[in-house]
Each structure stands twice: as structure tokens, then as C-alpha cells.
N, C-alpha and C positions, 0 to 999 in steps of 0.2 A: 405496598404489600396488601392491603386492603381491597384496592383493586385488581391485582392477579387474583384474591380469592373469591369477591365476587366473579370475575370473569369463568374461571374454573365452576365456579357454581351454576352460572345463567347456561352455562355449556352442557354442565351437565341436565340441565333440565332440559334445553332443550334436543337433545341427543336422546332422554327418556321419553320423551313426548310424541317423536315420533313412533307413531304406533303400528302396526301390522296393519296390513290393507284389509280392509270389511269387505266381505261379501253380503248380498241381499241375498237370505234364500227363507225358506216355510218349512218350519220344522214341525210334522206332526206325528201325533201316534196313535194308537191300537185303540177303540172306544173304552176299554175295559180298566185304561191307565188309571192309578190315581191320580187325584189334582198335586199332590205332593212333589209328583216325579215330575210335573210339567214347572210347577213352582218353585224347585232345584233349577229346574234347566235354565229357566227365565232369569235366575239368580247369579248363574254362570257366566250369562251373556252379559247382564249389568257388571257383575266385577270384573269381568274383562275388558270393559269400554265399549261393549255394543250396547247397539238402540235396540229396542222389539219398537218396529212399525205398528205391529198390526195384531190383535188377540181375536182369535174366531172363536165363534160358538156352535156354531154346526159339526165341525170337527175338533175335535181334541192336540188344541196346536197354536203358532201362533208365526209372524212373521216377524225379525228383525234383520240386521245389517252387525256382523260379528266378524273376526279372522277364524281363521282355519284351525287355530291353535285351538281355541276355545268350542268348535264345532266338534273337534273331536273327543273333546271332553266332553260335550253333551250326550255325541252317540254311544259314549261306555256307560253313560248316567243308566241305572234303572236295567240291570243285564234282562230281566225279562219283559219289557216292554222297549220294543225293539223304535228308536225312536227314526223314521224317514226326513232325510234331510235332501231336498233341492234347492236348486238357483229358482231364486222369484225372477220372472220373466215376465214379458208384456205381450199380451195375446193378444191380436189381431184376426178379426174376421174378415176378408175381402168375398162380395160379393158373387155369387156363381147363380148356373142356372138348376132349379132346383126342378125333377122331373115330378 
């Protein structure tokens, strides 16, 4: 008995634990935003199980790896600071001839 309900248990954890797939993307906003709304958002992404990478200071924003669910909660956060979310990508520059 004891162990059907451990079993039932470890099952169920790990069946929870699998989590929604993260995307890497850069969520910034409007210069004018408060630190608040961006401090919500960053807040969202921790209780959802996403990482923030990366916090910038030139722009109002910051970079983590989050699901979809939680990104679209961030973009309703703050209805007048409209917050821009892209996929983080890896830029490359190949050589050309420059005239």
C-alpha cells in the first residue's frame, strides 16, 4: 500500500515537473516605463519557472528564457506601456566589401 502511494506520488511529480518549453526572447519597453512594471514582469517570469539571462541598462528591459504562457501575461502587464517581446537570436556579421 505504501508503495502504490509513494508510486502515485513520484508520478505525480514527475508528470508536474515537466514544464512548458522556454523560449529565449528580450522583452523591452517604452523609456518612460516605470521600474515597477518592469519589476512585475521580471516577477512573472520567476514564478513561472523562467530564468531572466540578461538585465540591460541602456534600454528599459531585460533578457530571459520563459514559456509562451507566462510571455503573454507579461504583454497584458502594464496596458499603457506597451511591453516588445522578440526571440533572442545570435547575430552574425560576415565579411563584405565595404565601398
Amino acid at each position: 500500500m505504501k508503495f502504490t502511494i509513494l508510486s502515485i506520488l513520484a508520478f505525480i511529480t514527475v508528470a508536474m515537473s515537466v514544464a512548458q518549453p522556454q523560449k529565449a526572447v528580450i522583452i523591452s519597453y517604452p523609456n518612460d516605463t516605470p521600474d515597477s512594471i518592469i519589476d512585475q514582469a521580471k516577477d512573472a517570469v520567476l514564478a513561472a519557472g523562467g530564468v531572466i539571462t540578461h538585465e540591460y541598462k541602456l534600454i528599459k528591459g531585460f533578457a530571459a528564457k520563459a514559456s509562451a504562457k507566462v510571455l503573454d501575461t507579461v504583454q497584458t502587464m502594464g496596458n499603457d506601456y506597451h511591453a516588445v517581446i522578440e526571440e533572442d537570436q545570435m547575430v552574425s556579421v560576415v565579411g563584405g566589401k565595404s565601398s
